[in-house]
PyMOL commands that place a pseudoatom at each C-alpha (Angstrom):
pseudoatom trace, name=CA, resn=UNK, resi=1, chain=A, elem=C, hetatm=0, pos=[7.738, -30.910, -7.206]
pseudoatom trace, name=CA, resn=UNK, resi=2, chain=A, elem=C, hetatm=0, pos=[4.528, -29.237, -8.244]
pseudoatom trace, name=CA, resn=UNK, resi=3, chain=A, elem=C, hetatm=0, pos=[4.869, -26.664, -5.297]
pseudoatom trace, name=CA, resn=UNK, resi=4, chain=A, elem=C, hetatm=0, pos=[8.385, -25.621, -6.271]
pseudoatom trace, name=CA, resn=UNK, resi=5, chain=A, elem=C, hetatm=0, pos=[6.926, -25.087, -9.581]
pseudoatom trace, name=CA, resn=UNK, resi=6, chain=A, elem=C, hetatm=0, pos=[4.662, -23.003, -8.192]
pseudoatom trace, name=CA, resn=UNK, resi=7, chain=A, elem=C, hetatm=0, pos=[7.306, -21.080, -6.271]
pseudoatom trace, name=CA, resn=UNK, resi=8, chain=A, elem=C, hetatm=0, pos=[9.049, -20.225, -9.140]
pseudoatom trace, name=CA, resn=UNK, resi=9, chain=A, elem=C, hetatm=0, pos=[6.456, -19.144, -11.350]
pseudoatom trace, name=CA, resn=UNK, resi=10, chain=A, elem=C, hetatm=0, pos=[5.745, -16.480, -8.624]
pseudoatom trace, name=CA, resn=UNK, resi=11, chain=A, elem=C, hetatm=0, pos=[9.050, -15.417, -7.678]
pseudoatom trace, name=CA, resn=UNK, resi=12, chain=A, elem=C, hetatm=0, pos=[9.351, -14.733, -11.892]
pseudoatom trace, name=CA, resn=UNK, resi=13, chain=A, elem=C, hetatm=0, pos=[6.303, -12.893, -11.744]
pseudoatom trace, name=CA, resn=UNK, resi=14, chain=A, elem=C, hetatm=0, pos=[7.699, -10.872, -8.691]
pseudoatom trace, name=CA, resn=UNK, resi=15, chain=A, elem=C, hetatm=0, pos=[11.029, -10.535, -10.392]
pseudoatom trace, name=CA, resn=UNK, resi=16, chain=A, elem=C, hetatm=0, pos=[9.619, -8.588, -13.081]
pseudoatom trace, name=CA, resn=UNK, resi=17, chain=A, elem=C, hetatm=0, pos=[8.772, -5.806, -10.898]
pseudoatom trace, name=CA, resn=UNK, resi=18, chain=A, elem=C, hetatm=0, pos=[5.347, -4.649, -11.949]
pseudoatom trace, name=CA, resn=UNK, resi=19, chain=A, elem=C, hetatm=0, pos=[3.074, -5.637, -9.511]
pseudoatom trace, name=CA, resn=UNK, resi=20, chain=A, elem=C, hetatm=0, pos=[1.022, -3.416, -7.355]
pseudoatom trace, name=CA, resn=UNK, resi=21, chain=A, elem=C, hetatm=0, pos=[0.251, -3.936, -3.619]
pseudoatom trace, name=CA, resn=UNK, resi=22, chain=A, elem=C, hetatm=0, pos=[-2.959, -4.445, -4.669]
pseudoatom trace, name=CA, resn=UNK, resi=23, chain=A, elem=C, hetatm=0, pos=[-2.265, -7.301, -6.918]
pseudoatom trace, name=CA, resn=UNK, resi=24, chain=A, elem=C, hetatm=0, pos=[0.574, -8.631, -4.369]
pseudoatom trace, name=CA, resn=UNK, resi=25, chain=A, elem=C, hetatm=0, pos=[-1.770, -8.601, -1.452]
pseudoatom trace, name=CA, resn=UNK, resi=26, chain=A, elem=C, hetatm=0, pos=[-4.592, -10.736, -3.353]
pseudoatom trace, name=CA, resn=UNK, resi=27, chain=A, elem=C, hetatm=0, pos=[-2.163, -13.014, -4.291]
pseudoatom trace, name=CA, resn=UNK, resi=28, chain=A, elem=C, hetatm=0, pos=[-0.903, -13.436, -1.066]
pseudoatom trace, name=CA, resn=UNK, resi=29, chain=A, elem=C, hetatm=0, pos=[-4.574, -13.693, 0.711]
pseudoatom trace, name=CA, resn=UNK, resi=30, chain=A, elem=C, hetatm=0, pos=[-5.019, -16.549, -1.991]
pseudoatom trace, name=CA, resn=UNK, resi=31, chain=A, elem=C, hetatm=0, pos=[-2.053, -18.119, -1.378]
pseudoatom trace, name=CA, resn=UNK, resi=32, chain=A, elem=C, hetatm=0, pos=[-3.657, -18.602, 2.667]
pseudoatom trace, name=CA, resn=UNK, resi=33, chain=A, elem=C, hetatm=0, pos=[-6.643, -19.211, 1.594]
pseudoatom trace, name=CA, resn=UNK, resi=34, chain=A, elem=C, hetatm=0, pos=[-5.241, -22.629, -0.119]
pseudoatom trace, name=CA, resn=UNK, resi=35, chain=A, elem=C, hetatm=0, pos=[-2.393, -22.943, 2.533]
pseudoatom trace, name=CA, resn=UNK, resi=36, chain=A, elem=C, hetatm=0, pos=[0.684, -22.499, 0.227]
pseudoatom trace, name=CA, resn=UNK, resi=37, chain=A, elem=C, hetatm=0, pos=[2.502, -21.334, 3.109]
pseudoatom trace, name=CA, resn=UNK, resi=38, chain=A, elem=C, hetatm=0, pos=[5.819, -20.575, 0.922]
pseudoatom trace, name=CA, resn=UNK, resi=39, chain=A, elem=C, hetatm=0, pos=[4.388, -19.138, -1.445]
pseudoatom trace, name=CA, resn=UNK, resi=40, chain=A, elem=C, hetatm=0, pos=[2.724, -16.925, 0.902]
pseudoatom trace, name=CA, resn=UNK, resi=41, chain=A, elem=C, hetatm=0, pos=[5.910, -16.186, 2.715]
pseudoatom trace, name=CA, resn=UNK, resi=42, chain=A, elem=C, hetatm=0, pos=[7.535, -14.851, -0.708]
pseudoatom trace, name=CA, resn=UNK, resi=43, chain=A, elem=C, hetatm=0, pos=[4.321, -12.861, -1.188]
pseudoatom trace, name=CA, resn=UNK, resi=44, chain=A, elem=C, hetatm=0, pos=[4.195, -11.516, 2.134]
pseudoatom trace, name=CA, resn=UNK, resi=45, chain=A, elem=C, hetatm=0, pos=[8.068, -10.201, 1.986]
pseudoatom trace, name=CA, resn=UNK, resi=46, chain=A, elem=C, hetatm=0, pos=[6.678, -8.814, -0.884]
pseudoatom trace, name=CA, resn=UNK, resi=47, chain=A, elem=C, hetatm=0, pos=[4.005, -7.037, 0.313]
pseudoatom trace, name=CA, resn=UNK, resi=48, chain=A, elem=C, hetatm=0, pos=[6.322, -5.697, 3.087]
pseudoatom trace, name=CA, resn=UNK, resi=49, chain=A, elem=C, hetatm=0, pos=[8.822, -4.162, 0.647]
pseudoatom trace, name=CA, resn=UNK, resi=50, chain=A, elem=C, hetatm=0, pos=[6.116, -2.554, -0.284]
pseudoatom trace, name=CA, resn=UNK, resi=51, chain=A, elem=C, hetatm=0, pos=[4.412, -1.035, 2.633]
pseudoatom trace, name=CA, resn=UNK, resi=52, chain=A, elem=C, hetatm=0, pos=[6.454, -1.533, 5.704]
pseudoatom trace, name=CA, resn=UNK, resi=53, chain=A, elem=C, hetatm=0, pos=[3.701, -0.330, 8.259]
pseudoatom trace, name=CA, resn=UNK, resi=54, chain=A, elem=C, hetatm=0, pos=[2.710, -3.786, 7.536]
pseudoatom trace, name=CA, resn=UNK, resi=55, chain=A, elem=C, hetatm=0, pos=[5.819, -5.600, 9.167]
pseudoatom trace, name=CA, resn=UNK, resi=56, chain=A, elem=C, hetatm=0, pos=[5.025, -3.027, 11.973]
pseudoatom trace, name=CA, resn=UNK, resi=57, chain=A, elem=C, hetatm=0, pos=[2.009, -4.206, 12.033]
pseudoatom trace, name=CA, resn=UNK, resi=58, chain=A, elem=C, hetatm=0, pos=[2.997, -7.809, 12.429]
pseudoatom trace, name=CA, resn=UNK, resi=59, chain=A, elem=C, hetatm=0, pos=[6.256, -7.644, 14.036]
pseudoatom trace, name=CA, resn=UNK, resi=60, chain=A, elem=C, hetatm=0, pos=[3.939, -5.592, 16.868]
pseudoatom trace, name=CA, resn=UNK, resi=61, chain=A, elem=C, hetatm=0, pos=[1.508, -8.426, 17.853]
pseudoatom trace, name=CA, resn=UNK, resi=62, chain=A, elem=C, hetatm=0, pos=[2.398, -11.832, 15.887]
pseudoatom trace, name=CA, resn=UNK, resi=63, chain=A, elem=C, hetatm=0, pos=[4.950, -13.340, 13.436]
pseudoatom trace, name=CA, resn=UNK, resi=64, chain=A, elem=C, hetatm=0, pos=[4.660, -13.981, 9.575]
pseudoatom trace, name=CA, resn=UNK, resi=65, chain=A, elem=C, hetatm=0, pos=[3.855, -17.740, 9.894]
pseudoatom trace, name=CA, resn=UNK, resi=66, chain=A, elem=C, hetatm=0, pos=[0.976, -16.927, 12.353]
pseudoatom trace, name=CA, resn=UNK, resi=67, chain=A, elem=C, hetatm=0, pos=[-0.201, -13.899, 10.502]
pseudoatom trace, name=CA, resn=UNK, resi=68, chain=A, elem=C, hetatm=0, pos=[-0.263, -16.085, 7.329]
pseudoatom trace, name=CA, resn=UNK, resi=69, chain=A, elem=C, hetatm=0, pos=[-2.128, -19.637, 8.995]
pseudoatom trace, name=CA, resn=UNK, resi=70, chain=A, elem=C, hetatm=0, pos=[-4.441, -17.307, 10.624]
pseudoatom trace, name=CA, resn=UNK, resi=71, chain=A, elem=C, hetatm=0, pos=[-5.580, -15.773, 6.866]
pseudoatom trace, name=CA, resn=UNK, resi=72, chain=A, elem=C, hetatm=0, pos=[-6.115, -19.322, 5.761]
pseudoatom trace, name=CA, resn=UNK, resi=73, chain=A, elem=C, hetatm=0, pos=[-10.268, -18.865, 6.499]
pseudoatom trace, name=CA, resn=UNK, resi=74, chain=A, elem=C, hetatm=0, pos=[-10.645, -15.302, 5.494]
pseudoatom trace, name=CA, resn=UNK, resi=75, chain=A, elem=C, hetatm=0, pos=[-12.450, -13.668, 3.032]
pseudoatom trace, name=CA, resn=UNK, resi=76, chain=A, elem=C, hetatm=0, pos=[-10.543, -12.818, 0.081]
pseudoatom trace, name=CA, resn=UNK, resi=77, chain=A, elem=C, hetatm=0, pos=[-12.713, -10.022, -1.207]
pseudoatom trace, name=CA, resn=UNK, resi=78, chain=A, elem=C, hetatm=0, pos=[-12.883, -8.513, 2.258]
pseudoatom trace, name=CA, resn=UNK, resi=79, chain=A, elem=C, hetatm=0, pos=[-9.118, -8.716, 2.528]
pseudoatom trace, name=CA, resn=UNK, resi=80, chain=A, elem=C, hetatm=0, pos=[-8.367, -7.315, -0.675]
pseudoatom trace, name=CA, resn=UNK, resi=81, chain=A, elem=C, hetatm=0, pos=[-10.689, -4.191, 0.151]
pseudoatom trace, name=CA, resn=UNK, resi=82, chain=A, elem=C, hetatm=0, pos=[-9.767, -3.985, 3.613]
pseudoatom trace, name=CA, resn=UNK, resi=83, chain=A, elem=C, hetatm=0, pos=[-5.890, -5.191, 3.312]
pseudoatom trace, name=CA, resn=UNK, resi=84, chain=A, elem=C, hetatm=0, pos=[-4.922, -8.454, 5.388]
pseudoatom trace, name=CA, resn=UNK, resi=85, chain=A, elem=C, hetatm=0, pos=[-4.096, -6.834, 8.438]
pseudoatom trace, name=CA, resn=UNK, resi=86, chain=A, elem=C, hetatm=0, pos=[-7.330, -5.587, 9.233]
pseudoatom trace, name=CA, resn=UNK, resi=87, chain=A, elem=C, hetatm=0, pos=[-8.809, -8.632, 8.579]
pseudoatom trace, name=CA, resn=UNK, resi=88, chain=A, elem=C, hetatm=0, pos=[-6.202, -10.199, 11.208]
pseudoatom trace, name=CA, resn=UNK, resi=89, chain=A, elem=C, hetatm=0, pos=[-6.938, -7.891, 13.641]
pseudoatom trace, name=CA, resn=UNK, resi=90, chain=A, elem=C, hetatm=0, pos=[-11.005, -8.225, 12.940]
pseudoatom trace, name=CA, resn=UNK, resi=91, chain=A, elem=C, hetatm=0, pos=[-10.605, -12.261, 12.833]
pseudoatom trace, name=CA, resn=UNK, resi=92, chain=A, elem=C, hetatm=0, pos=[-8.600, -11.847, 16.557]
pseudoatom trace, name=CA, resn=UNK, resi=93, chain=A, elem=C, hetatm=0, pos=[-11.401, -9.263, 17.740]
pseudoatom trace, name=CA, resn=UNK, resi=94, chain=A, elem=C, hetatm=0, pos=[-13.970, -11.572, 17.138]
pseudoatom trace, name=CA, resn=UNK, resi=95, chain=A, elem=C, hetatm=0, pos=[-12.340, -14.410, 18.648]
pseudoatom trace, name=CA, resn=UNK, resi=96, chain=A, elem=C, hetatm=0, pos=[-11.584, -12.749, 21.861]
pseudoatom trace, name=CA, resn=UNK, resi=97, chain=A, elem=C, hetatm=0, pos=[-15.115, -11.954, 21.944]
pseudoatom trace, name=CA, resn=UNK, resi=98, chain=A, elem=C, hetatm=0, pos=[-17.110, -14.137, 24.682]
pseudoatom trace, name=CA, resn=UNK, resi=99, chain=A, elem=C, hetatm=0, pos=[-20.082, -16.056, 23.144]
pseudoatom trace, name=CA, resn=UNK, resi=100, chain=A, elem=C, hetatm=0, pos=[-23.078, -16.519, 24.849]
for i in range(1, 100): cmd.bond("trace and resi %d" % i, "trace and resi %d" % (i + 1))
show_as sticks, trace
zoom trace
């Protein structure tokens, strides 16, 4: 019950229109960071309407509910300077990177 709360308190807040990418986006890489997948979904559509490279971006190499999960360990600072796809493509860098 508590999550659909939280659900609709942020689709309000989106309703009303005002929000930046900037705020949008650290919402969203919040909303990974504590694995609120839905909410993240409804952020991320969000953040889409508002700069479409960014479903290029993913639709290119991944799908939302990856791209999401795999934002659940980043930085949130770095992500909100950098934007979340960045850090997706830095986090899958460094993974494909052999260690010695």
């Amino acid at each position: 019950m508590r999550r659909l709360a939280t659900i609709d308190a942020v689709r309000s807040a989106l309703d009303e229109n005002r929000n930046t990418l900037a705020v949008v986006t650290a919402a969203f890489v919040c909303a990974c960071r504590f694995e609120h997948e839905a909410v993240a979904s409804l952020l991320l559509e969000r953040s889409i309407a508002l700069d479409p490279e960014l479903a290029r971006h993913i639709d290119g190499s991944t799908d939302p509910l990856s791209f999401i999960r795999s934002l659940k360990k980043s930085d949130v600072a770095q992500a909100a300077a950098l934007g979340p796809w960045k850090v997706f493509v830095m986090e899958q860098v460094t993974r494909a990177i052999p260690r010695p």
